[in-house]
C-alpha positions, 0 to 999 in steps of 0.5 A: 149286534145286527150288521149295519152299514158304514155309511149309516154307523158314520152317521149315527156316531157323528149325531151321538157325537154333537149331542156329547159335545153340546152336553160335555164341550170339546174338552171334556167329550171322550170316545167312551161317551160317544160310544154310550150315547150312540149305543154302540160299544167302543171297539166299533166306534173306534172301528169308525173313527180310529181317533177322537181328531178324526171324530171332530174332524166329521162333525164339523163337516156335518155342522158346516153341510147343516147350516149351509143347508139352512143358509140355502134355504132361508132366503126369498130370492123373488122379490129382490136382493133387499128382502132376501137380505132381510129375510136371510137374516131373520129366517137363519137367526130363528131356525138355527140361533135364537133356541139352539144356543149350545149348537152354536157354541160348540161351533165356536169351540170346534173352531178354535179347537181345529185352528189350533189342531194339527191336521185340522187347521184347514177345516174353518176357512172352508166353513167360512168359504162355503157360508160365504159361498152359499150367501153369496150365491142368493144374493146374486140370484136375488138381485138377478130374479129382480133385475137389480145391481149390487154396489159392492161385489156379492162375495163381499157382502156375503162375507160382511153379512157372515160377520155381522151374523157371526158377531151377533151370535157370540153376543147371544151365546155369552149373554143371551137377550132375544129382545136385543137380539132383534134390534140388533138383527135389523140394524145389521139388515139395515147396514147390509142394504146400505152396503148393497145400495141396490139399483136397477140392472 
């Protein structure tokens, strides 16, 4: 087998990982099905990551880097806090929601099952920390940009904002109805700028 890096042999088995994970669930994801979908043999893999816990441990991290990455991006800070609400929202919800339901339960089983984990508990108040975090940021930025207040602070809303969207995607992930999904999207934005109240700095 040819040399490969470390960095790059991590990276492979955290992606053959989640692909497992979204087929098997956490439960029944095994380091031997890791190692087969990556190609790789299973001494090289546990080599990697010696422990399944260890594994988990770096695809929840590349899951929270992933969405905070799309969480930075989805907005439009240009025109206002009220639009980057909205097109927050609504952007987030079509690139990482509305078709990727297995990516999103597998996040809610990766925090459950590290909230429950010894060594792990820690890991889902930094998610939420850094999504909030990340909201917060362009939210402020928007506002900013437009020379706008915000009623509440924007580590609030932020947080409200995660909540409401986090809400909405268990609701898709146990009944999937993307027809209901967008009206309830725009009630969420709704209740948002209602919190937000924005007026002139």
């Amino acid at each position: 087998m040819p040399y490969v890096e470390s960095a790059q042999r991590t990276r492979e088995a955290v992606a053959a990982a989640r692909v497992v994970l979204m087929h098997e669930g956490v439960g029944r994801t095994t380091m031997r099905a890791v190692a087969g979908e990556a190609g790789i043999p299973l001494g090289t893999l546990q080599y990697v990551f010696p422990s399944k816990q260890g594994l988990l441990k770096a695809v929840i991290e590349d899951v929270v880097e992933e969405i905070s990455g799309v969480l930075r991006g989805v907005s439009e800070t240009e025109t206002g806090l009220e639009n980057a609400i909205r097109h927050g929202v609504r952007n987030f919800w079509s690139q990482l929601v509305d078709e990727h339901r297995d990516l999103q339960l597998v996040q809610y089983e990766l925090v459950t099952h590290a909230l429950r984990t010894p060594g792990l508990e820690d890991l889902p108040a930094w998610q939420y920390e850094r999504y909030t975090q990340v909201v917060a940021h362009w939210c402020q930025e928007a506002a900013r940009r437009a020379g706008e207040r915000c009623a509440v602070p924007f580590e609030r809303l932020a947080r409200v904002l995660v909540a409401g969207i986090d809400g909405l995607i268990l609701q898709h992930v146990v009944n999937p109805d993307p027809a209901r999904s967008v009206e309830d999207l725009d009630s969420l934005t709704a209740m948002l700028i209602s919190l937000a109240a924005v007026t002139p700095a």
